[in-house]
C-alpha positions, 0 to 999 in steps of 0.5 A, a space after each residue: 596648314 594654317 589656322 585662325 586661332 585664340 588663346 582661351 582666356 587672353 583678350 585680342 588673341 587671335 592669330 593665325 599660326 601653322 599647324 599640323 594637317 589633321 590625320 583621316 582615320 577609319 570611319 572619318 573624312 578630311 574635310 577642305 574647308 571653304 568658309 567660315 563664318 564669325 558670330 558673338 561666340 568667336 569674338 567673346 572667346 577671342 576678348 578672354 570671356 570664354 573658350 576652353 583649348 583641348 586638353 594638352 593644347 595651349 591655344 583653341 582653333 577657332 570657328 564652329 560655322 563652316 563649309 567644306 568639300 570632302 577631300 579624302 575619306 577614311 577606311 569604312 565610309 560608304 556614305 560620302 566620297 571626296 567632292 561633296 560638299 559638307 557641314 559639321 555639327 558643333 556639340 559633341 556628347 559628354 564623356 558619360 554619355 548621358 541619356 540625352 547624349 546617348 539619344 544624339 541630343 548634345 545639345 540637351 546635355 544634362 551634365 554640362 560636361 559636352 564638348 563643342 567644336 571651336 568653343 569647349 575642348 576641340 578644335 574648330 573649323 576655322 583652318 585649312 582642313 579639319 576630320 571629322 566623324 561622319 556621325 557628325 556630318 551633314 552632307 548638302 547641295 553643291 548650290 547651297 557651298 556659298 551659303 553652307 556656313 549659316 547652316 550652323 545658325 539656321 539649325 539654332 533658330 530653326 530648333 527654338 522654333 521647332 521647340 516652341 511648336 512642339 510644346 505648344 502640342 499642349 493646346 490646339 494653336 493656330 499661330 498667325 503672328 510672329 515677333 523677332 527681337 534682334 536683326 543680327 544673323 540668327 534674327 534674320 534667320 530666324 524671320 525667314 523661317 517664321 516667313 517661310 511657314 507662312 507667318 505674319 512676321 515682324 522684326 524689331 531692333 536698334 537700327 533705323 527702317 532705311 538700314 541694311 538690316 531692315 532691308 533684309 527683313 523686310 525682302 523677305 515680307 517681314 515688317 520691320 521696326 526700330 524700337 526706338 522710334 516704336 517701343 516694345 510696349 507700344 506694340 499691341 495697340 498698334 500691331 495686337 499681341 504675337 502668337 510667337 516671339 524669338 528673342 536673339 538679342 540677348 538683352 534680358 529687358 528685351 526678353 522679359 519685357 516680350 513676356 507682356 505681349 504675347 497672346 493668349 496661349 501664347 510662346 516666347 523662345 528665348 535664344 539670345 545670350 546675354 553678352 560676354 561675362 559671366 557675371 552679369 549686373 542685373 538679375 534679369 541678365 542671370 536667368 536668362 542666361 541660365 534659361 537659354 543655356 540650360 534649355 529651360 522652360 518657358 524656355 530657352 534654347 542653344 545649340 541644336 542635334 544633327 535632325 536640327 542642321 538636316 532640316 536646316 538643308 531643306 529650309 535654306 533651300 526653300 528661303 533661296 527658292 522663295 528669296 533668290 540671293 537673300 542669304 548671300 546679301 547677309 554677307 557684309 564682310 569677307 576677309 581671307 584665312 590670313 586676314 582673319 583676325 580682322 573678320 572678327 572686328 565688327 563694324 557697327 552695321 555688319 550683319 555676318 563676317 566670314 573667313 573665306 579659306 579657300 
């Protein structure tokens, strides 16, 4: 079969190669994928900064955001049968199994040894077909195959914002009003959530109001804001202090800075990277890449369980009643399988890449 992958530590790697068709063992599906889609993570890996092949492999399949029908099952699934459509998680527990991991938390993993589909030691799902557990299946609506690939996104955005309501049980909180840092899929995603719940919701990044970004924001009821024509510190005087802010840009002065407008009793969920290297110029780079992958108080995110993706089911169906056709118009680029290297060369006004396999 053929598979978009990337040799760990090489820049501009990525290739599709043929390789061998996954076995479905007992307690497994195999899985056709239909979609994938590409993020920061796939294009970091493929300019050398990250990624980890498995062990044995001297090359990595790329993709951790896919869509697929199940093809055949293995012996001892009761749960699925070939035809539904499906959505794999992405972190896999560490090999101590520590108490996170033991408790289907990955995603909180205390060692930092977890293993994560596409990125750190497995194989991901950017191929003609991948097996998989069914402990790490999220079966969904055939009406939602088309979109299914942003599930693994959503999950992440609606984990922080899940996160930031679950400790602000500390204090009787009644938010009202949201800030989003960043337009690209997981800010988009992040305001229709924050939409969805109801919440005055205001979307800031670098593009002008007339773009194809703002445009999504703004379909949703959000307002949108380029920051270059209102900066972050002039917010409060016109807009007042924000309840609730997701930073998904990764650009620690953004971060901080958001810091300074939250209200009183307020929370900021960190759940941008700072781009690419490890090593990073500005100190303020460096905590937040530890507070995001680290998951950290005052407090970053990554990742997120499978409860994370099975809300996410509900929550883009709810966005696809509220908003027909929003998610689909953050498709900007679709390249298929054999193509997939250029799905991973972003333009400049591109909200979300995919490969479509089949």
């Amino acid at each position: 079969m053929r598979a978009a992958v990337c040799t760990p530590g090489r820049r501009d790697s990525v290739r599709v190669i043929d390789i061998d068709r996954p076995r479905c063992r007992e307690g497994e599906a195999l899985v056709r994928v239909h979609m994938a889609g590409v993020d920061g993570t796939d294009e970091d890996i493929n300019a050398g900064l990250y990624g980890e092949a498995p062990e044995g492999c001297d090359f990595l399949v790329i993709g951790h955001e896919a869509v697929g029908i199940v093809e055949a099952v293995g012996a001892g699934v009761r749960c699925t049968r070939p035809g539904d459509a499906v959505v794999a998680t992405v972190r896999r527990p560490c090999p101590g199994r520590c108490l996170n991991c033991r408790n289907h938390q990955p995603d909180f993993c205390i060692t930092g040894d977890y293993l994560e589909r596409g990125i750190k030691g497995l194989h991901g799902y950017m191929a003609e077909y991948y097996s998989e557990s069914m402990d790490y299946l999220i079966g969904l609506p055939h009406e939602l195959l088309d979109t299914g690939c942003l599930l693994e996104p959503l999950s992440v955005a609606e984990k922080g914002i899940f996160e930031a309501f679950r400790i602000q049980q500390r204090v009787l909180w009644e938010p009202r009003r949201a800030l989003v840092l960043g337009a690209g899929p997981l800010g988009l995603l992040a305001t229709f959530i924050l939409r969805d719940m109801g919440l005055e919701t205001y979307t800031l990044a670098t593009r002008e109001r007339g773009s194809i970004k703002a445009r999504a924001a703004e379909a949703s009821g959000a307002r949108y804001i380029d920051v270059n024509a209102e900066p972050l510190d002039s917010l409060p005087k016109k807009y007042g202090q924000f309840d609730l802010i997701v930073d998904a840009t990764g650009f620690s002065t953004f971060a901080f800075e958001s810091m300074g407008l939250v209200n009183r009793n307020g929370i900021v969920c960190m759940a941008g990277l700072s781009p690419g290297k490890k090593e990073h110029s500005m100190p303020t780079d460096r905590i937040n890449m530890e507070m995001v992958l680290n998951n950290k108080a005052a407090f970053g995110t990554v990742s997120a369980s499978r409860r994370d993706f099975e809300k996410s089911v509900d929550r883009m169906l709810s966005i696809r009643k509220k908003w027909p056709g929003l998610m689909e118009k953050l498709f900007t680029k679709k390249e298929s399988l054999v193509n997939a290297p250029r799905a991973l060369r972003r333009d400049e006004e591109d909200i979300k890449a995919a490969v479509v396999v089949s």
